[in-house]
N, C-alpha and C positions, 0 to 999 in steps of 0.2 A: 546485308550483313549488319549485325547489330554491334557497334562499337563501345568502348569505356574510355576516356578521355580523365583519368586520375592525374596525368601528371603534365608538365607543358610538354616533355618530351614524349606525349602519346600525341598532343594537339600539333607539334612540329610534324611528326610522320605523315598522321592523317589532311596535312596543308601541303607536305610534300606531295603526294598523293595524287591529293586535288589537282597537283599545278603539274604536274607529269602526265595524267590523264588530256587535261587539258592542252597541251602542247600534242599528245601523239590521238586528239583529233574524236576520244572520248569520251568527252561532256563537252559541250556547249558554254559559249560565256555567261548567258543568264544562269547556268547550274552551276559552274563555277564563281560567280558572284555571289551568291546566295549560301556556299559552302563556305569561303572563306568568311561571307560577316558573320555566320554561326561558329565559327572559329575562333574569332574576335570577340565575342560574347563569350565562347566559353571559356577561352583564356583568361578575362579579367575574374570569370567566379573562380578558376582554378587560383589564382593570384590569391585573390579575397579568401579563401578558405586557406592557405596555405601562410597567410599572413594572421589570421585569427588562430589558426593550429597553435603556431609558431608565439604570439601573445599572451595564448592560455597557457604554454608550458613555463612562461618567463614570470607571469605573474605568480605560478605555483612554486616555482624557485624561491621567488624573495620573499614569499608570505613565507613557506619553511625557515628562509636563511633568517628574516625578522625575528622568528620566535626562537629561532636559535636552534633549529631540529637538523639542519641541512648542513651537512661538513663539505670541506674545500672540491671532494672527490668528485661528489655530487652533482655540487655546483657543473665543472667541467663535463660532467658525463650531457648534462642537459643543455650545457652552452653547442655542444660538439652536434647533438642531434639534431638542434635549432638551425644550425649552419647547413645540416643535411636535407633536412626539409626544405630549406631555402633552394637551395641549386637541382631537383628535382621539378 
């Protein structure tokens, strides 16, 4: 089965998963080793992509708020989404 790993909370499932399977006896500890360090791998690019998302919309804020184009509303509308992105 071919999986999508977009969010931590898709990498938390598929680690639950892993360690449930394991426990009731199917997979192996070398397959379960191996699953969770690609977990760990994928976790930091989900991080890393989620922190550069999250930097590009901040720096598009204040170059607007800079030039003066971006009112108060705004601001909060993208401060709000930034925080969203975060906790996913």
């Amino acid at each position: 089965m071919k999986r999508r790993f977009k969010t931590l909370d898709d990498i938390r499932r598929y680690a639950a998963d892993v360690i449930n399977r394991l426990e009731a006896g199917e997979l192996d500890d070398a397959g379960a080793k191996t699953r969770m360090y690609c977990v760990n791998v994928i976790t930091g690019v989900v991080k890393d992509s989620t922190l550069e998302s999250r930097i590009a919309s901040i720096e598009e804020v204040l170059a607007e708020k800079q030039t003066g184009v971006i009112d108060h509303d705004t601001w909060v509308i993208a401060r709000e989404s930034a925080k969203e992105e975060a906790t996913q």
